[in-house]
Backbone as CSV, one residue per row, in Angstrom:
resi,resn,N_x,N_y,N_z,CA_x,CA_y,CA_z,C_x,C_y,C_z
1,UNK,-54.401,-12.207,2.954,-55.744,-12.749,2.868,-56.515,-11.974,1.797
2,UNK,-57.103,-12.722,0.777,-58.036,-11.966,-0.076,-58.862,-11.676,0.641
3,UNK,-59.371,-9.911,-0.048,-60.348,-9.669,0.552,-62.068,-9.813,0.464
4,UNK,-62.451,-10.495,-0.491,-63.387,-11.841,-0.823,-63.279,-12.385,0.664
5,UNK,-62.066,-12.814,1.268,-62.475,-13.833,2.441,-62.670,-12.709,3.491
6,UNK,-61.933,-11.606,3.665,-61.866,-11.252,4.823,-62.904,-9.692,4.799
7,UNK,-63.327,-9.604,3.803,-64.647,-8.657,3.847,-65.757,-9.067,3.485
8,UNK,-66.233,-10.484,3.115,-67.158,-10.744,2.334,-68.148,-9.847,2.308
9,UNK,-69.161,-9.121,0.936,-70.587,-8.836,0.724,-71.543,-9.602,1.985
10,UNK,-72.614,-8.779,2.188,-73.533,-9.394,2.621,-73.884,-10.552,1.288
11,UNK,-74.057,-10.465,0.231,-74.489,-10.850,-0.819,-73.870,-12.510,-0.849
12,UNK,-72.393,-12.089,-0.474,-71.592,-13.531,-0.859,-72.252,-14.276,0.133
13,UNK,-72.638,-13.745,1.726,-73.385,-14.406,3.036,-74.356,-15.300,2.447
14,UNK,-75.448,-14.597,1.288,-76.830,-14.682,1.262,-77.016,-15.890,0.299
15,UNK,-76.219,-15.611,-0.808,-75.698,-16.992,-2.167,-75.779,-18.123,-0.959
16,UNK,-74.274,-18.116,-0.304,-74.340,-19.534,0.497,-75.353,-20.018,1.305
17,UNK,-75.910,-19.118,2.001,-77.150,-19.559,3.000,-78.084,-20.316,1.839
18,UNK,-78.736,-19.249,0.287,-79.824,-19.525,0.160,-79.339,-20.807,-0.668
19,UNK,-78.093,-21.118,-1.175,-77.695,-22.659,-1.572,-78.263,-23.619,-0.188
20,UNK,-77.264,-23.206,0.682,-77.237,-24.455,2.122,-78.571,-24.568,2.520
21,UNK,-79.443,-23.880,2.659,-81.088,-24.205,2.355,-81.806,-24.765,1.250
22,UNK,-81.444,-25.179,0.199,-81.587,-25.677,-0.987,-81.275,-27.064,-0.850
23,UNK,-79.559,-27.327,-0.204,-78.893,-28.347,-0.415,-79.781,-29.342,0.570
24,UNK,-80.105,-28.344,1.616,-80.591,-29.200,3.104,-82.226,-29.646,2.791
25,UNK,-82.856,-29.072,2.185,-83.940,-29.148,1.614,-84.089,-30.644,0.721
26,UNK,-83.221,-30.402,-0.519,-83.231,-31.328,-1.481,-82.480,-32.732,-0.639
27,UNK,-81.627,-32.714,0.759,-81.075,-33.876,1.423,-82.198,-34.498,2.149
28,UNK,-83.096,-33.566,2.626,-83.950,-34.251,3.552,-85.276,-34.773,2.917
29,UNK,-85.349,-34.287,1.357,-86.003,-35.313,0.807,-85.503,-36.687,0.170
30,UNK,-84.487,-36.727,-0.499,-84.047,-37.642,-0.631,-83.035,-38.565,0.106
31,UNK,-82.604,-38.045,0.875,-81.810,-38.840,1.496,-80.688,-39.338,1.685
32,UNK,-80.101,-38.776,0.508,-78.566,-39.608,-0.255,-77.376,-39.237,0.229
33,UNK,-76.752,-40.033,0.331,-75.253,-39.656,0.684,-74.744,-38.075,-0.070
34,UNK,-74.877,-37.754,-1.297,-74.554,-37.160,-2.265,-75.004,-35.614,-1.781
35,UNK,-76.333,-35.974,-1.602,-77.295,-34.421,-1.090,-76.440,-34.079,0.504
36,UNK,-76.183,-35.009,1.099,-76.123,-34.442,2.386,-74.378,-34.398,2.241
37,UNK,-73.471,-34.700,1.367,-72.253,-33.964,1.282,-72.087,-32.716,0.650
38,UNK,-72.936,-32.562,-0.194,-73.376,-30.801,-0.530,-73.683,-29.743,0.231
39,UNK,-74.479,-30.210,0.982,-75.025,-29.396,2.206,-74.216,-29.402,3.395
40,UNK,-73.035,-30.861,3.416,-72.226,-30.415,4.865,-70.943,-29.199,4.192
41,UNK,-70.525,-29.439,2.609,-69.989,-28.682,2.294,-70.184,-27.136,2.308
42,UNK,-71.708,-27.030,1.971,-71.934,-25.374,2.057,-72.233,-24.913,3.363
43,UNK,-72.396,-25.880,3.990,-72.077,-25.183,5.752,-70.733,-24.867,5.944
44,UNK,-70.095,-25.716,5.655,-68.580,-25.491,5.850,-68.321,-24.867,5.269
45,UNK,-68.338,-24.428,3.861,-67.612,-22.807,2.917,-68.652,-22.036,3.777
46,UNK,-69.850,-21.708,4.233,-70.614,-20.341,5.437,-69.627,-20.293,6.312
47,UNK,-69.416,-21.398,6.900,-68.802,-21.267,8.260,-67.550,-21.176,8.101
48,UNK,-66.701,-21.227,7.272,-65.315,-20.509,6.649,-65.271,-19.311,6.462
49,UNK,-66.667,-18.957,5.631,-66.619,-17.205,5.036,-66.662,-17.136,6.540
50,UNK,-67.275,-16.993,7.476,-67.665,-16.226,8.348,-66.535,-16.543,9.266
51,UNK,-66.133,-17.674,9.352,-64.056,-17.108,10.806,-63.275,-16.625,9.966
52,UNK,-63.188,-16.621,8.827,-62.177,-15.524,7.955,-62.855,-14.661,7.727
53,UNK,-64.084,-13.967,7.908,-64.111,-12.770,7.973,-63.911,-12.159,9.708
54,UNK,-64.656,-12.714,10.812,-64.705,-12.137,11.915,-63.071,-12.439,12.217
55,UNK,-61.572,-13.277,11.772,-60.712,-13.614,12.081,-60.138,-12.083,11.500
56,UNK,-59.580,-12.094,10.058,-58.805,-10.986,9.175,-59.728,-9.908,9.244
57,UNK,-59.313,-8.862,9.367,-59.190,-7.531,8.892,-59.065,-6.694,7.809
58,UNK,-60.146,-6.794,6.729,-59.685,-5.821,5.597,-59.139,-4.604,5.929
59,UNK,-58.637,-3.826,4.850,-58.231,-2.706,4.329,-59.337,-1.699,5.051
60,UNK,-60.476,-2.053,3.973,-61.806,-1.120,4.463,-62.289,-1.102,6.027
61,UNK,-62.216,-2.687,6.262,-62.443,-2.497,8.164,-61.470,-1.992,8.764
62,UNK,-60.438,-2.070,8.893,-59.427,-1.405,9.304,-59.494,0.181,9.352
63,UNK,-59.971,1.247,8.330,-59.836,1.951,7.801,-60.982,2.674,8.938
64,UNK,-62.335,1.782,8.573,-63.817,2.276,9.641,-62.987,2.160,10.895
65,UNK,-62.279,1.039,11.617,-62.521,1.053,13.151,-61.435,2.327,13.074
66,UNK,-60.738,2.619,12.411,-59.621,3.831,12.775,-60.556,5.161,13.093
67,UNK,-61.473,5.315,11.930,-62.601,6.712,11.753,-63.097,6.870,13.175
68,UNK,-63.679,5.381,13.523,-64.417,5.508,14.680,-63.605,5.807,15.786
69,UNK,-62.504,5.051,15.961,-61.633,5.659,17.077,-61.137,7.057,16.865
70,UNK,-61.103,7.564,16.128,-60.436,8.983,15.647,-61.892,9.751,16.609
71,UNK,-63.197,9.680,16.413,-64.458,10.183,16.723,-64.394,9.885,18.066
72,UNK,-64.067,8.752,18.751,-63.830,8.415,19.953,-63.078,9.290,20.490
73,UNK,-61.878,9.611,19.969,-60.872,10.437,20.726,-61.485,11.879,20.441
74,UNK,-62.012,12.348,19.808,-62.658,13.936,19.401,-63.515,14.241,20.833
75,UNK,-63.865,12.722,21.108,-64.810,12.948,22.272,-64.208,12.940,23.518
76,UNK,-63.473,12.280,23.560,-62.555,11.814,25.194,-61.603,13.407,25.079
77,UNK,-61.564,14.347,24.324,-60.205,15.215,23.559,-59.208,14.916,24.239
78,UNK,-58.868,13.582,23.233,-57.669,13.039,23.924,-56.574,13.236,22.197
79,UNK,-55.836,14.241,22.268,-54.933,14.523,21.045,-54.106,13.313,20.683
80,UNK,-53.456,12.701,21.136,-52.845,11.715,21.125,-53.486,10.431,20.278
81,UNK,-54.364,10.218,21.144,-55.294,8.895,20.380,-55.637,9.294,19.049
82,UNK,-56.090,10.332,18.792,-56.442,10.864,17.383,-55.483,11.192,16.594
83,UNK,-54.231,11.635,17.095,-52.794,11.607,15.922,-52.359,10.086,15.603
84,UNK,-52.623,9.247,16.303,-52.209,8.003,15.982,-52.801,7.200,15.122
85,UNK,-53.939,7.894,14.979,-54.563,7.460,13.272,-54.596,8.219,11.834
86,UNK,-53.625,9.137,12.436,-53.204,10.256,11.417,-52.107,10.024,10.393
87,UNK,-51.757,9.660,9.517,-50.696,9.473,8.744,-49.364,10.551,9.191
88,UNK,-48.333,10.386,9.163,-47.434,11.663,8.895,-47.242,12.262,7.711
89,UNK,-48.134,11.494,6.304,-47.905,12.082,5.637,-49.703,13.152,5.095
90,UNK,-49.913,13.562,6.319,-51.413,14.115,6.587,-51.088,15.619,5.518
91,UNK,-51.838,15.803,4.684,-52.362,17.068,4.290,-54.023,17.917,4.098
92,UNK,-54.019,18.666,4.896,-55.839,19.147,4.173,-55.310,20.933,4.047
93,UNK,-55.693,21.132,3.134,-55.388,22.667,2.253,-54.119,22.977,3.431
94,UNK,-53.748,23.775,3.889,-52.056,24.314,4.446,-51.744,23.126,5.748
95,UNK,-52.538,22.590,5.775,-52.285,21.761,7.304,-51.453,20.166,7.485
96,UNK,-50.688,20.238,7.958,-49.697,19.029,8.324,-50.273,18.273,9.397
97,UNK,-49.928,17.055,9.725,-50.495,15.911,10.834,-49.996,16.618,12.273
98,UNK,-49.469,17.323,12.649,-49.773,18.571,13.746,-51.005,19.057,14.170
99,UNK,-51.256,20.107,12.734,-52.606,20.791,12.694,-53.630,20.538,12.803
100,UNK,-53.935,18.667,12.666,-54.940,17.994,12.897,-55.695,17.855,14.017
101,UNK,-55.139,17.946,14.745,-55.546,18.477,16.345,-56.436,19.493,16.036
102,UNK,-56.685,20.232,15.232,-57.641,21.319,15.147,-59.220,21.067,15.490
103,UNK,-59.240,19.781,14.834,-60.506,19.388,14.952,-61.171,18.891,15.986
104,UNK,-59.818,18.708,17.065,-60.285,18.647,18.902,-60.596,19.706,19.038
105,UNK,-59.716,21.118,18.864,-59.941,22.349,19.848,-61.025,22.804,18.982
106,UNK,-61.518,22.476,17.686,-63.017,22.748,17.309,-64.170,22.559,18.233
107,UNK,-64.066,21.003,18.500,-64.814,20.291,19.368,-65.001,20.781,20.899
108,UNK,-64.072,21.364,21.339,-63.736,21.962,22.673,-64.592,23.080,22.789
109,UNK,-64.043,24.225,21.096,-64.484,25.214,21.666,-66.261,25.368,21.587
110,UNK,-66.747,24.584,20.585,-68.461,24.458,20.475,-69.130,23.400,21.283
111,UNK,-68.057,22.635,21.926,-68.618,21.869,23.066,-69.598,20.706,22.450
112,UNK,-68.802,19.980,21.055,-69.753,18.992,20.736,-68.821,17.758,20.871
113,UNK,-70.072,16.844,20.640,-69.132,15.425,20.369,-69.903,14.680,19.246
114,UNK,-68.578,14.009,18.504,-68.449,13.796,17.453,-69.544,12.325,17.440
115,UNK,-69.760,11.941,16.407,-71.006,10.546,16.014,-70.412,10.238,14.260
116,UNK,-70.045,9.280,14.150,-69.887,8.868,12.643,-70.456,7.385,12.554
117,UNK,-70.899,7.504,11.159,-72.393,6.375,10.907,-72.651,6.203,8.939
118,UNK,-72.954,5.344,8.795,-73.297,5.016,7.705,-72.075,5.379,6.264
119,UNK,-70.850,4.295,7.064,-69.783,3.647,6.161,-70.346,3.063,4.686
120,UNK,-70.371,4.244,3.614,-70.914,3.625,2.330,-69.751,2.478,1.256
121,UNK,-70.299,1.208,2.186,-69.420,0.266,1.627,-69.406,0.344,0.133
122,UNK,-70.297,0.611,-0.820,-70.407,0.918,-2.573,-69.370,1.812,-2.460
123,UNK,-69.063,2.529,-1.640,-68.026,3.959,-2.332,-66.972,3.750,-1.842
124,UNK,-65.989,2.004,-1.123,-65.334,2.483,-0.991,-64.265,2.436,-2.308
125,UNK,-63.275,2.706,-2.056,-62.556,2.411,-3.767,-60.700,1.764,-3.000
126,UNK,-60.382,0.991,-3.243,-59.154,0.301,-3.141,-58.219,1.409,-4.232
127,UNK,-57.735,2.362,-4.195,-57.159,3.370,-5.222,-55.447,2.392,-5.534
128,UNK,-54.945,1.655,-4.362,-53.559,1.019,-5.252,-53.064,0.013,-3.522
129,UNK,-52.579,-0.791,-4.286,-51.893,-1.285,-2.657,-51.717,-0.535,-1.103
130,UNK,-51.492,0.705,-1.261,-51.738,1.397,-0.520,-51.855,2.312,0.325
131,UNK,-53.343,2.756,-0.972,-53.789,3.807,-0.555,-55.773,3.030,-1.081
132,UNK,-56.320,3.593,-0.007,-58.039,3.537,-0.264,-58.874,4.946,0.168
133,UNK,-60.218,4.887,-0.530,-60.800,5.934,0.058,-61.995,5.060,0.922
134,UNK,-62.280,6.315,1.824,-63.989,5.675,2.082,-64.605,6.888,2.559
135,UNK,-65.634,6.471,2.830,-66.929,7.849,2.476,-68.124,7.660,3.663
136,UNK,-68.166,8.632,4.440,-68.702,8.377,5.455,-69.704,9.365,6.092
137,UNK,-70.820,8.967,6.818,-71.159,10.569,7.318,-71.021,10.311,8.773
138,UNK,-71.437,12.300,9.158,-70.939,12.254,10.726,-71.794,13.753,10.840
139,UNK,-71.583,13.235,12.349,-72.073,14.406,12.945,-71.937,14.681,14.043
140,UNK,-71.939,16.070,14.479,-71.824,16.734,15.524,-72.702,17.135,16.214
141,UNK,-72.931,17.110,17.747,-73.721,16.900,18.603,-73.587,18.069,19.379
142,UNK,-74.301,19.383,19.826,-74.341,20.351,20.361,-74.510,19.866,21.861
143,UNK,-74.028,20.812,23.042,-75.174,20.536,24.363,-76.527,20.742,24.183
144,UNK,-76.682,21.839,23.302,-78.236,22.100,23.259,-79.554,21.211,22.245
145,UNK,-78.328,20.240,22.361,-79.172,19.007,21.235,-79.597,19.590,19.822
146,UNK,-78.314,20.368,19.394,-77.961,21.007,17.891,-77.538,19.679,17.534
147,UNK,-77.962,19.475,15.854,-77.228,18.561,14.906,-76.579,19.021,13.990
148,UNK,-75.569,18.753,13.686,-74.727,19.223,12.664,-74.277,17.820,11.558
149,UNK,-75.396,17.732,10.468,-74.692,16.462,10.082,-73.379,16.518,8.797
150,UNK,-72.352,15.737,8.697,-71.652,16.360,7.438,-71.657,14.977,6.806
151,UNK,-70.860,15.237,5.162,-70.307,14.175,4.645,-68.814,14.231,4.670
152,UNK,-68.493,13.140,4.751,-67.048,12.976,4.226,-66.689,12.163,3.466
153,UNK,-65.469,12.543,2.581,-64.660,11.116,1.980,-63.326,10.958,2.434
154,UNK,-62.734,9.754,2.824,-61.697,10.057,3.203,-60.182,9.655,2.691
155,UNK,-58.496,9.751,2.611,-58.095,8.855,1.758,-57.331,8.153,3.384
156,UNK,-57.164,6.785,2.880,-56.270,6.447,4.232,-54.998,6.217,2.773
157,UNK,-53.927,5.989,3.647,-52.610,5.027,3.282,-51.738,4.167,4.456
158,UNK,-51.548,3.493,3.692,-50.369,2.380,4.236,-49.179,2.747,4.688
159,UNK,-48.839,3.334,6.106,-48.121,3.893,6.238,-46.766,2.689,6.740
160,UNK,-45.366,2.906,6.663,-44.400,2.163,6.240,-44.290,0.871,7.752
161,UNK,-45.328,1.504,8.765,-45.218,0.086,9.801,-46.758,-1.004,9.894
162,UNK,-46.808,-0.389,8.194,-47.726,-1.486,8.342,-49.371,-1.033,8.478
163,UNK,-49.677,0.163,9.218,-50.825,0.604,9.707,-51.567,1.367,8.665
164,UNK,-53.142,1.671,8.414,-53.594,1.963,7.476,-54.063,3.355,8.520
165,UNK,-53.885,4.501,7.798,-53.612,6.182,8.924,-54.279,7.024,7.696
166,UNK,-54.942,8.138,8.384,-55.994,8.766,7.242,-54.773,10.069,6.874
167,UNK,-55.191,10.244,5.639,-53.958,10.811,4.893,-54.688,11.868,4.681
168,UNK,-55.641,12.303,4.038,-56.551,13.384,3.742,-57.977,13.415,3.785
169,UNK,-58.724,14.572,3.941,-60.178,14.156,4.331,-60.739,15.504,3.326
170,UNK,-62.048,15.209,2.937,-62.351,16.740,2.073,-64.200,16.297,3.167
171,UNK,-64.500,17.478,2.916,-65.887,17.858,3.961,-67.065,18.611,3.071
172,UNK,-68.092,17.914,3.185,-69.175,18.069,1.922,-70.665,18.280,3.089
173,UNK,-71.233,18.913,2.091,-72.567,19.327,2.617,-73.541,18.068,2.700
174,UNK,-74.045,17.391,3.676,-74.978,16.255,4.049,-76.018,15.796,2.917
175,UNK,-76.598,16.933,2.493,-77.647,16.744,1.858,-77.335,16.323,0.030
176,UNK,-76.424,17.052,-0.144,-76.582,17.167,-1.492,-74.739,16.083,-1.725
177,UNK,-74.319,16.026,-0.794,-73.036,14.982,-0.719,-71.818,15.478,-1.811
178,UNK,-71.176,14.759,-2.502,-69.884,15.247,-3.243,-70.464,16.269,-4.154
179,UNK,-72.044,15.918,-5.130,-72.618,16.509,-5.840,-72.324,18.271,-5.592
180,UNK,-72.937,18.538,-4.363,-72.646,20.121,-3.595,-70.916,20.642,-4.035
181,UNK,-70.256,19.842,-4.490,-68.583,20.651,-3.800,-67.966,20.554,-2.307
182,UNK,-66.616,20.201,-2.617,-66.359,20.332,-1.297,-66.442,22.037,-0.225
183,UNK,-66.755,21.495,0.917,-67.139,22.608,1.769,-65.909,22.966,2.415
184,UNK,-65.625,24.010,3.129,-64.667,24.643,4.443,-65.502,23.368,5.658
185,UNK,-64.745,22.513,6.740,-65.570,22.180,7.347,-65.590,23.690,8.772
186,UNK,-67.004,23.358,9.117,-67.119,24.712,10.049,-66.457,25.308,10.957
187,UNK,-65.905,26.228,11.638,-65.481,26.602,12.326,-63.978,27.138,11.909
188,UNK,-63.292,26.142,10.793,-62.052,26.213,10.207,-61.704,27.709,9.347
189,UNK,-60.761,28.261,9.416,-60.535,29.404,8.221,-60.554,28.654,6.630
């Protein structure tokens, strides 16, 4: 499925609506056979974009609901659920898709839970059949109602059954984003 159909822009949404309001407009003044097959047509390409998008699954959606379940499991510290969105071919500076678990017993030992939010669809980048990045922020939630917000970018790949599994992640300061350099994320050596 192209991903035109199965991610559309809000933008591609907004073209068709503000046509199919145009078409329906210009039908109900005139009347014509002609106007009102324009307008049943651009309902029908809306209402196409929209079951091929809520139907298929991009790359990029695929990629978010994994992040979010990965954050899900940080919270439940359920290791398992969170290696299963891990590539095997996982690296971050000495660490293998093992070591990834780290970022539970992080969570354990400061007693937060994880929140990820504001998927910057502009950044994500399709890098080759497959492999993509995407860029995300998050944050960590103290008991004592501490915030810890970070950035991330992340790479997923296409791993050989098919599944899109995060391959590497680099961890950036909130405020000032890639601009800053990548950071140590906290707690880590």
């Amino acid at each position: 499925m192209p991903t035109w159909l199965s991610d559309p822009t809000t933008g591609m949404y907004l073209i068709l609506f503000v046509a199919l309001v145009i078409a329906a407009g210009v039908w109900v003044r005139n009347r014509t056979r002609r106007t009102l097959l324009i307008a049943a047509g651009l309902f029908a390409a809306l209402a196409l974009l929209g079951l091929c998008d809520y139907l298929f699954e991009s790359p990029r959606e695929e990629s978010v609901r994994k992040v979010r379940e990965m954050a899900a499991a940080v919270n439940e510290r359920n290791n398992q659920k969170f290696l299963a969105h891990v590539s095997d071919s996982f690296t971050y500076k000495n660490w293998k898709k093992p070591d990834a678990v780290t970022v539970i017993e992080l969570a354990q030992r400061y007693n937060v839970t994880a929140a990820v939010f504001d998927f910057n669809r502009e950044r994500y980048n399709q890098v080759s059949p497959t492999e993509l990045d995407i860029v995300f922020d998050a944050r960590a939630d103290s008991v004592g109602n501490e915030r810890f917000p970070m950035h991330f970018g992340t790479r997923f790949v296409k791993d050989p059954d098919g599944q899109w599994r995060m391959k590497t992640f680099a961890f950036y300061d909130y405020v000032s984003k890639e601009d800053g350099g990548e950071k140590p994320l906290p707690g880590m050596p």
